[in-house]
N, C-alpha and C positions, 0 to 999 in steps of 0.2 A: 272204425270203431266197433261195428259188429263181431270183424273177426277177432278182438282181442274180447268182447264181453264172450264170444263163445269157446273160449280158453281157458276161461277161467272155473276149469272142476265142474263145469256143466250149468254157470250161474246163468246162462239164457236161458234152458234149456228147465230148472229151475223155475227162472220168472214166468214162463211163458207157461208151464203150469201152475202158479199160483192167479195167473190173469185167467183163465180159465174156470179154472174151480174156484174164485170170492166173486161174493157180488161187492158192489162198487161199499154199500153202507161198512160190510167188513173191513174196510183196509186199514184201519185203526190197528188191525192185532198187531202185536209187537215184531212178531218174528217176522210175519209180511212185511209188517213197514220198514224194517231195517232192511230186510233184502233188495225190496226198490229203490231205496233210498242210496245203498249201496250201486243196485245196479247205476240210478241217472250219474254217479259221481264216477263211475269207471266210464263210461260214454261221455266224460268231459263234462260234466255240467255243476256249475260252483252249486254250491247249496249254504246254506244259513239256518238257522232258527227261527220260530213265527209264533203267532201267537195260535188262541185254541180257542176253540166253541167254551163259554160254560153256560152251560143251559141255554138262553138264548142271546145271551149276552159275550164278549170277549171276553177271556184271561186277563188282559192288561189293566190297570187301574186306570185308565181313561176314563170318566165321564159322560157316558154318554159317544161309546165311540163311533165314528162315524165308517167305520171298514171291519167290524168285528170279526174274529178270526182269520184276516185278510190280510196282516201287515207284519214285518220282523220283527224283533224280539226286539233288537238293538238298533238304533240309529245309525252303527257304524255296518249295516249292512253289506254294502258297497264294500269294502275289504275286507270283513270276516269272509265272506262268500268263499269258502274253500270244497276241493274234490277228495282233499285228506280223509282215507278211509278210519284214520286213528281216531281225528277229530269227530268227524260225524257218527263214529257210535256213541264215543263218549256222551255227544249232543243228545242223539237217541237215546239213551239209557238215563242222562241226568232230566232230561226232560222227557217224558214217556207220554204227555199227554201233546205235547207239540207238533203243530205244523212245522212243513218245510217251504221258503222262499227259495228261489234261481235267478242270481242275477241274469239277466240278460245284455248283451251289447261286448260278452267276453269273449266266449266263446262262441252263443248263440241268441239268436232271435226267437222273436214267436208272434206271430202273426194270429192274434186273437178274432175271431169272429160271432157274432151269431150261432145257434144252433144249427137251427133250421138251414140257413144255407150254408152254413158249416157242415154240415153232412152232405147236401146236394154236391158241394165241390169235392168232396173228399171221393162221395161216388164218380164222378166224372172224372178227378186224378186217377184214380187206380184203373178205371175202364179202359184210359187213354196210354194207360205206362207209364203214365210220369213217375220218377222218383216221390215217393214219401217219405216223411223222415216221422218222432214220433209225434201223439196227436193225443191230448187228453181232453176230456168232457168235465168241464165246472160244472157242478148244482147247479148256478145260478144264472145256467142256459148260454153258457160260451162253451166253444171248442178252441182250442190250441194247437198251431200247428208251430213244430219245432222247427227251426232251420238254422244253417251256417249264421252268423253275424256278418251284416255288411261291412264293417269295422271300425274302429277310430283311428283316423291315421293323426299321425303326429303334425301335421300342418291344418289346427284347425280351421282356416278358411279352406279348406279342400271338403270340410264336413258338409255334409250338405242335409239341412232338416225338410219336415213334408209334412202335410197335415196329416199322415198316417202315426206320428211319434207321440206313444204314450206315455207317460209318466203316471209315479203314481197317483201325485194331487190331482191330475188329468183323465183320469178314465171314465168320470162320468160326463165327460163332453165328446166321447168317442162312441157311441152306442152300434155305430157300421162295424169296420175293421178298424184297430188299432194293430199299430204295429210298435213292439216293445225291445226297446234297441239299448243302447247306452244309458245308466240313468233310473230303468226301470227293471220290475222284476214279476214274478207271476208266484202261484203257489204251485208245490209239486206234487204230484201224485205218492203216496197217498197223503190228503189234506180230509179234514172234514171241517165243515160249514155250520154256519148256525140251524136249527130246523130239523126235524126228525129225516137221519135216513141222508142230508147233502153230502155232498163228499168230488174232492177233485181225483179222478181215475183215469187209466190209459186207457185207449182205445186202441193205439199202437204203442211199445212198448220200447225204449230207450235203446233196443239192440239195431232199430232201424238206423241208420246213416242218414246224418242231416241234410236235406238240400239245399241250393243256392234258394235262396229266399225268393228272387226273382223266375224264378222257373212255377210257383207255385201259385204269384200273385194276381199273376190275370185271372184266372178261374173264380180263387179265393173273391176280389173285386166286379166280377161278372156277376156271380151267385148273389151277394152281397146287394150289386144295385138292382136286381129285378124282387129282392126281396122288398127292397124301401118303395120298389116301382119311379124307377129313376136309372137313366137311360145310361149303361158304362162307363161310353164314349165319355162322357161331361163327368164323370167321375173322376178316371182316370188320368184326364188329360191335366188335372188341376197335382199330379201326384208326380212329380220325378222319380225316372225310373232309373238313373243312371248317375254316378259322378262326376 
């Protein structure tokens, strides 16, 4: 995936000085956020439409919404979700003030965390070598690490679920690690949030190659339970790591 985002007329190369020079509040400008938006869709990553901060409330006519600027545009999510560069500027362009969704569970995962030990793990991955794939910071104190999708095979009793699977009605019974597979979706960098200044940003940026999910999860899971102070082992073991 790298090698082909850095093919393309310098668009890594590009991105990685726009991550550079904005701060996270900027990524709303037009021109950045199509670039990104483009880059996550050449690194494979389906995208969608979302809704948008207005003022402190969502864009959608909801009520009283309970995910404000947090959720698709459309219900039919789950299939719009395309990497079509045609479609997504169109999107961009007709919708200018719009968040971006990614499915996840297609092509890839993401392994949501915590801040705070979301950054301790991410230190401890890179000290150690481990592959990183990318990794963006939500406002509203989650980190995001991207990885390969475990997959859906065609003989659904082969699937195998885990209290790690989040969905979206399900995220606020997840507050450790969620892991967002088949089913669910996240917002993409750049997103902004209700609140002066939130905004969902990379921290590593789309041209990194995704990892086996499992190579990343122990850490991610270690971090995680000395955060709650709550002992791995009993974490872990309650968590299938395997098919």
């Amino acid at each position: 995936m790298s090698a082909e985002l850095g093919g393309r007329s310098g668009l890594q190369g590009k991105l990685s000085q726009w991550l550079r020079g904005r701060r996270p509040k900027d990524t709303a400008d037009d021109g950045g956020r199509e670039t990104l938006l483009l880059a996550a869709a050449a690194a494979g990553l389906p995208l969608a439409p979302a809704a948008h901060p207005a003022g402190y409330r969502c864009s959608c006519d909801r009520v009283g919404c309970p995910t404000p600027a947090r959720h698709p545009m459309s219900f039919a999510w789950q299939t719009q979700s395309t990497t079509d560069r045609g479609q997504i500027e169109r999107w961009a362009r007709h919708h200018p003030q719009a968040n971006f969704i990614t499915a996840t569970g297609m092509v890839h995962d993401v392994l949501d965390v915590p801040l705070e030990p979301g950054r301790e793990a991410l230190e401890r991955l890179l000290a150690a070598g481990i592959e990183v794939g990318p990794v963006a910071e939500s406002g509203d104190g989650r980190l995001l690490f991207f990885t390969l999708t475990r997959g859906t095979p065609e003989d659904e009793d082969e699937w195998w679920p885990c209290e790690l699977d989040c969905h979206p009605e399900t995220m606020d019974e997840h507050p450790g690690l969620r892991w967002h597979c088949r089913g669910s979706y996240v917002l993409m960098p750049p997103s902004r949030l209700p609140g002066d200044g939130q905004s969902v940003h990379w921290v590593r940026g789309p041209e990194h190659p995704l990892p086996d999910p499992l190579s990343i999860l122990e850490v991610l899971t270690d971090a995680c339970a000395r955060h709650v102070g709550e002992e791995p082992d009993h974490i872990s073991a309650s968590w299938p790591l395997s098919h």
